[in-house]
C-alpha positions in Angstrom: 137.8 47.8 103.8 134.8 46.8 102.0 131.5 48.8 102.1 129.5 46.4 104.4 130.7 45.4 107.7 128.6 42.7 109.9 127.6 44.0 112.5 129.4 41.9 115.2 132.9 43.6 114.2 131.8 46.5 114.7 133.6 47.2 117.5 137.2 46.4 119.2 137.3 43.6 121.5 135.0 43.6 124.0 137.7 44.1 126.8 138.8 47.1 125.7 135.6 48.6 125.0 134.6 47.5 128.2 137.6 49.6 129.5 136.9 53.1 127.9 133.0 53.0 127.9 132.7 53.4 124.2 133.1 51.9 120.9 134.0 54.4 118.6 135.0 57.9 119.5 133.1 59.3 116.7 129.8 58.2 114.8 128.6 59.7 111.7 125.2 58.8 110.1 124.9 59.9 106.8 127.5 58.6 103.9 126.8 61.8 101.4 129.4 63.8 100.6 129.5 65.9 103.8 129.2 62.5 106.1 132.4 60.7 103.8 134.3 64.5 104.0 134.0 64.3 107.8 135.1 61.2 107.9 138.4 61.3 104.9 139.2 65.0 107.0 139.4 62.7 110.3 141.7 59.9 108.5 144.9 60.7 110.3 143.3 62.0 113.5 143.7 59.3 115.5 140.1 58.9 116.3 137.9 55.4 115.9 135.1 56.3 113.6 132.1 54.4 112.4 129.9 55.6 109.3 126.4 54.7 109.2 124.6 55.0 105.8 121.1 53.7 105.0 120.7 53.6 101.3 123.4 52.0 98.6 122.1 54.3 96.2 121.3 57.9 96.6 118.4 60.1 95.1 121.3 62.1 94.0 123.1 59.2 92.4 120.0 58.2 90.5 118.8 62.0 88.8 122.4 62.4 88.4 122.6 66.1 90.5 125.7 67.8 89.7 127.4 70.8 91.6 129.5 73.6 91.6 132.5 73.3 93.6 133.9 75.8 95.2 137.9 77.5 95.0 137.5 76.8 98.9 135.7 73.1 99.1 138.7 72.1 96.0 141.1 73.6 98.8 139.8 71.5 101.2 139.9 68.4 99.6 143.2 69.0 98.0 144.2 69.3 102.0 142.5 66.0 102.6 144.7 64.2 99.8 141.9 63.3 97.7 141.4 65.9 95.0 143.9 64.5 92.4 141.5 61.5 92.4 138.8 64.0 91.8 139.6 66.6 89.0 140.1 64.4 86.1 136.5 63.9 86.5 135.2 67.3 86.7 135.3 69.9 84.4 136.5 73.5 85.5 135.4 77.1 84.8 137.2 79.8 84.1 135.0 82.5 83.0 131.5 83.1 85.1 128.6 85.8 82.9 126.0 87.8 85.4 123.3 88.7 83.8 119.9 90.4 84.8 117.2 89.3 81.8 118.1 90.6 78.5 119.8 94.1 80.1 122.7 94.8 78.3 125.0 94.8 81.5 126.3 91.6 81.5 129.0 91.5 84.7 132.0 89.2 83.4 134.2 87.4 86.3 137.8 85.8 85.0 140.7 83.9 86.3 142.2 87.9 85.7 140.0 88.8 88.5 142.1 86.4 91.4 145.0 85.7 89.7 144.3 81.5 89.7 144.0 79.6 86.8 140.1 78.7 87.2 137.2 80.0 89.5 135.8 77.0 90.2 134.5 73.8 88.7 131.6 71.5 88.5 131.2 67.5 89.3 128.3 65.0 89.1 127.4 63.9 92.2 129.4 60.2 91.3 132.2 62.2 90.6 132.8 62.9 94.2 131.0 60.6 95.8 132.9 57.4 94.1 136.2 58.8 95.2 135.6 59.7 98.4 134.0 56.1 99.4 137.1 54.4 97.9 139.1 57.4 100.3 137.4 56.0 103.4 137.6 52.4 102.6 141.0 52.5 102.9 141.1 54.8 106.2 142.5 52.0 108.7 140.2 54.5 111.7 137.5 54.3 109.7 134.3 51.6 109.3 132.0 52.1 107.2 128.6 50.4 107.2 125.9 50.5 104.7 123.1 49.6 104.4 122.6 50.3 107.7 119.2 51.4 109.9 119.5 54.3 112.9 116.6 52.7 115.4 117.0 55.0 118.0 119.8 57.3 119.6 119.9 58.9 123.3 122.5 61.0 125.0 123.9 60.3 127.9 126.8 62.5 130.0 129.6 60.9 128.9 128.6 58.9 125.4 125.9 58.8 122.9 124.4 55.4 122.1 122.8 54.6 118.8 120.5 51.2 118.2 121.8 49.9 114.9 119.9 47.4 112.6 121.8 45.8 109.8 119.7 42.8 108.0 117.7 41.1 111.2 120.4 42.3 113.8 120.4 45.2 115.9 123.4 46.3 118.3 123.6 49.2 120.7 126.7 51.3 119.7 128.4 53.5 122.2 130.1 56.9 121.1 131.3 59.5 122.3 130.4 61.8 119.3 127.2 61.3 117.2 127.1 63.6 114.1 124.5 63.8 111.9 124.9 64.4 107.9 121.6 62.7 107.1 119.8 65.3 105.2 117.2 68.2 105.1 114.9 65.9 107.1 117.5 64.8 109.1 115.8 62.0 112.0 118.7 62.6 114.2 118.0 66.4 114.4 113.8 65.7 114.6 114.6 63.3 117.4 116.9 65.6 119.2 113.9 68.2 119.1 116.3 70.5 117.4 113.9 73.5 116.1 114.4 74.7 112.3 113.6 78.0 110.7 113.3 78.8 107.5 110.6 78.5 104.2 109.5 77.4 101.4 109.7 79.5 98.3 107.3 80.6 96.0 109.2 78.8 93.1 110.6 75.1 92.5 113.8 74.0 90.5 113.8 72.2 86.8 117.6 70.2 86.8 118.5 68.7 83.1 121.4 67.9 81.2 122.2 69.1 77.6 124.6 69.3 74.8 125.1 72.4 72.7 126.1 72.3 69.6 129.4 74.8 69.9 131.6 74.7 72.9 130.9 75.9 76.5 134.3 77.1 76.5 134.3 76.5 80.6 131.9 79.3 81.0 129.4 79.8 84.1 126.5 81.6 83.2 124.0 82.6 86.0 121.0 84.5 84.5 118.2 86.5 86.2 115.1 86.0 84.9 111.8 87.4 86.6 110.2 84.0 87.1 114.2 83.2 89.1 118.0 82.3 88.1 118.9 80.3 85.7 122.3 78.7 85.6 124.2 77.1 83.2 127.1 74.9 84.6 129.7 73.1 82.4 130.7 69.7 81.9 132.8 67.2 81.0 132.2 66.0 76.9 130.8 69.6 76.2 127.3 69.1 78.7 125.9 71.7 80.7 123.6 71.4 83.5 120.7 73.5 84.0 119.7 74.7 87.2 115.9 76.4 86.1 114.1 78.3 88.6 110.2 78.8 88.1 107.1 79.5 90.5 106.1 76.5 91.0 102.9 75.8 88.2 105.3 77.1 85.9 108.1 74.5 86.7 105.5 71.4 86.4 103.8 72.8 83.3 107.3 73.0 81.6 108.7 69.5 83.0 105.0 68.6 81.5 106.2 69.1 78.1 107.7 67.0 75.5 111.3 67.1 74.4 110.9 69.3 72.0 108.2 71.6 73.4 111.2 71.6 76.2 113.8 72.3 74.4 112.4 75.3 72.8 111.4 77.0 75.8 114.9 76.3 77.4 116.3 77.7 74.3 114.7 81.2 74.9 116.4 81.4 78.5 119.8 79.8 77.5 120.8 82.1 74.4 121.7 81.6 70.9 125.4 81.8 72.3 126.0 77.2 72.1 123.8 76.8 69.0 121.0 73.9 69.0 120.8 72.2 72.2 120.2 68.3 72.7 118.9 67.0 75.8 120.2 64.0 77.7 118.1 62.1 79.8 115.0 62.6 82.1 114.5 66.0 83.8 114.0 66.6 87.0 111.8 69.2 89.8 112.0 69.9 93.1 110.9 72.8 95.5 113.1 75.0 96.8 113.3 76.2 100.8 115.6 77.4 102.9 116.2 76.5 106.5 118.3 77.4 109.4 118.6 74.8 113.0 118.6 76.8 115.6 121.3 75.3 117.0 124.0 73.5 115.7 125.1 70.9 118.1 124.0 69.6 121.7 125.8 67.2 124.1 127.2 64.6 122.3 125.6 65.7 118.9 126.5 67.9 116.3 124.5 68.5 112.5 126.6 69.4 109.0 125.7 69.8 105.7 121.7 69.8 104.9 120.5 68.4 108.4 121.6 72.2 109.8 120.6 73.9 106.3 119.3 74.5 103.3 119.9 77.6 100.7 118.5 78.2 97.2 120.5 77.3 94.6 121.2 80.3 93.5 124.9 80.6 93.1 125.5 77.2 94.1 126.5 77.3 97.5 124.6 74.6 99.5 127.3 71.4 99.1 129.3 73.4 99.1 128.5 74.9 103.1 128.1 71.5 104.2 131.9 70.7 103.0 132.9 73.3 105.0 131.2 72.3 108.1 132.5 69.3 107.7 136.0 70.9 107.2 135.7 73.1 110.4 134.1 70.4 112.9 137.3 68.0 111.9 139.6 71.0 113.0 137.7 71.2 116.3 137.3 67.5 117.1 141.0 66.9 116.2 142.3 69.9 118.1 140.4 69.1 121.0 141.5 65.3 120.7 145.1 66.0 120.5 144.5 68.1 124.0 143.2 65.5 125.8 140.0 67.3 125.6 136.4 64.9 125.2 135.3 66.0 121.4 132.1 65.4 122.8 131.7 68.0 125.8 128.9 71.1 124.8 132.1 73.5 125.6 133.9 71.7 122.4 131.4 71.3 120.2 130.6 75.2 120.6 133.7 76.1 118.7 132.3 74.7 115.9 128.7 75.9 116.0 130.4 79.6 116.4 132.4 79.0 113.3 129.4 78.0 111.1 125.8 78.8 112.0 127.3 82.6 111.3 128.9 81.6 108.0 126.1 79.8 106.8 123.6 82.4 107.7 125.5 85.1 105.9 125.4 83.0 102.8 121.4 81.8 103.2 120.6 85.7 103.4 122.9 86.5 100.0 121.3 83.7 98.6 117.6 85.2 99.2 118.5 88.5 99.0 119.7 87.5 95.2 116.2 85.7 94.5 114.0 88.4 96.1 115.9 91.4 94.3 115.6 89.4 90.7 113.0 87.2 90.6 110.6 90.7 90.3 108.9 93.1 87.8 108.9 95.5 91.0 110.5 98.8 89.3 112.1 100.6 92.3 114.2 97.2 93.0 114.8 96.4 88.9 116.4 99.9 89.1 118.5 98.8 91.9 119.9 95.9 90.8 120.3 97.0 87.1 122.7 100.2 88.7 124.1 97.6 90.8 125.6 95.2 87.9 126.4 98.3 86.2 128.4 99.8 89.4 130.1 96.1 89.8 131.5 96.0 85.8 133.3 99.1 86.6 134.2 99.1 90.6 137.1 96.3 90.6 137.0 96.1 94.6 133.2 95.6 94.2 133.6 92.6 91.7 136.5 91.5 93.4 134.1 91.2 96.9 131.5 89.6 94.5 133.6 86.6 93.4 134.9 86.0 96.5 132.0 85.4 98.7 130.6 83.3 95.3 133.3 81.2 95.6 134.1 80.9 99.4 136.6 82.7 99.8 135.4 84.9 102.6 135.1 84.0 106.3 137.7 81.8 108.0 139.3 79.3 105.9 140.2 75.5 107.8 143.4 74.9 108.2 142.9 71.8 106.2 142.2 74.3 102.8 145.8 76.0 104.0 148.0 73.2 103.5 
């Protein structure tokens, strides 16, 4: 199925739509990574789905963000059928160092620690994104449009109806299911009057690629530093990418630098442990926030991935949430579908706003509770956190509970991740 559809197939004939009162059972706009896993999760549902994306090229494609997956999201996609197309071009870890500053109690997590032969692994944005287009293009329930302009979208009792604009056309599409997976500033959410709550932080994030001179050895490293984490996440070809938290002056005076004025500042957070560093291409800032919806879905409309939140980066959980709201609202939708129940009623779509806004909300208060403790000089809490790490190294059940929430495996696993 090729990426662009005109718009005047974009429905089944017009007597049968006439018929049923809709054209698609399901419409998602937003062809990221959590839009494309709703949709690959949905291939064998029996549903008629239509994905709406605007750009050809993302942001994320273009700086080249990269991620750590998840033991969780990999379950999930290996439940899909799609991570075999995936892992030979990620790299894996199997080792993750905690670390608070230069204190000597360094907590060590290992494939020991769960008994599996990695703890997770990290992709370029391409990396997933390329195989799960190709994965949708060839679901036979599936069209996908792009590029492809959202006008205007209302809600009715029993569909929602979108005004489409591809090139000079525009077409009213009927659904019975709108889903949004179009971003932090999501313009289905803003025009649904969805409230958000949340805020800024204090600090903003410096993203880079580089090549040590010795092996990573498919090592994690998440360091505390006063100023915020820094992470180190390996690659394929013996890369890292840096994840650099910084107030905010801070991070545009050091993406202000030179190359080599960069590289020797980076060098006194990363460690002597890779040797010399090289750095590949352009680096890259943004701010960091963190935002809640207040609510999750409405009639006929339901939000995943960064149009319901956003997390710090810390620990590198925010993909990885919105792959498993995208996970858990394909259980719902399909369950209720193969019940004869309408995947659109409020009563349906509450199953999956149950499931998630809790999930998600634990994890965006670990998340700042893990910035606020370290990113301080504040002695009472550097006490705390330094007996912490040194409690963790030598309770096993402690560490254990660590690793798993890191990783996502705490809180109710999707069936799909079971199979």
């Amino acid at each position: 199925m090729p990426l662009t559809q005109p718009l005047q197939t974009l429905n089944s004939s017009p007597i049968a739509t006439e018929k049923r009162g809709y054209d698609y059972d399901l419409v998602i706009v937003g062809g990221g990574i959590a839009g494309l896993t709703l949709a690959a999760a949905l291939k064998d549902s029996g549903l008629s789905i239509l994905l709406v994306e605007a750009k050809v090229a993302s942001a994320a494609v273009a700086k080249g963000q990269a991620y750590a997956i998840h033991m969780l999201s990999a379950l999930i996609y290996q439940g899909i059928g799609i991570w075999d197309k995936i892992l030979p071009q990620i790299a894996k870890y199997e080792h993750v160092r905690l670390s608070d500053a230069d204190f000597s109690e360094v907590v060590e997590f290992n494939t020991a620690d769960l008994g599996t032969p990695e703890l997770g692994y990290v992709a370029e944005h391409q990396a997933l994104l390329e195989p799960l287009q190709e994965f949708v293009r060839n679901c036979t329930n599936v069209t996908y449009l792009c590029p492809a302009e959202v006008l205007k979208t209302e809600y009715h009792k029993d569909i929602a109806t979108l005004d489409i604009k591809v090139a000079e056309h525009t077409r009213t599409i009927r659904s019975k299911l709108l889903v949004a997976a179009d971003g932090s500033r999501s313009p289905i959410r803003q025009a649904a009057g969805i409230k958000t709550h949340g805020w800024k932080y204090w600090q903003s994030c410096i993203v880079a690629f580089v090549k040590p001179e010795k092996p990573h050895n498919n090592t994690a490293y998440e360091k505390f530093w006063t100023s915020g984490p820094f992470a180190i996440l390996p690659l394929p070809g013996n890369r890292c990418r840096i994840v650099w938290t910084a107030p905010h002056e801070e991070a545009k005076a050091l993406c202000g630098l030179d190359d080599e004025q960069f590289l020797s500042e980076l060098s006194r957070r990363f460690g002597n442990q890779m040797g010399k560093l090289e750095l590949l291409g352009d680096r890259f800032i943004f701010q960091v926030q963190l935002m809640q919806s207040d609510r999750y879905v409405l009639p006929r409309l339901a939000l995943i991935g960064d149009a319901a939140h956003n997390c710090h980066p810390v620990g590198g959980q925010g993909l990885n949430l919105g792959i498993r709201d995208a996970a858990a609202l394909a259980q719902v939708i399909q369950t209720a579908h193969a019940k004869g129940e309408d995947i659109g009623n409020i009563k349906i779509l509450k199953r999956y706003e149950n499931w998630r806004q809790r999930e998600n909300l634990t994890i965006l208060g670990f998340t700042d509770l893990l910035d606020r403790m370290f990113s301080n000089n504040f002695l009472p809490l550097l006490l705390v956190r330094r007996l912490g790490l040194w409690i963790m190294r030598r309770v096993p059940l402690l560490k254990v509970y660590t690793l798993k929430l890191m990783i996502g495996l705490k809180g109710r696993t999707p069936e799909l991740a079971k199979r």
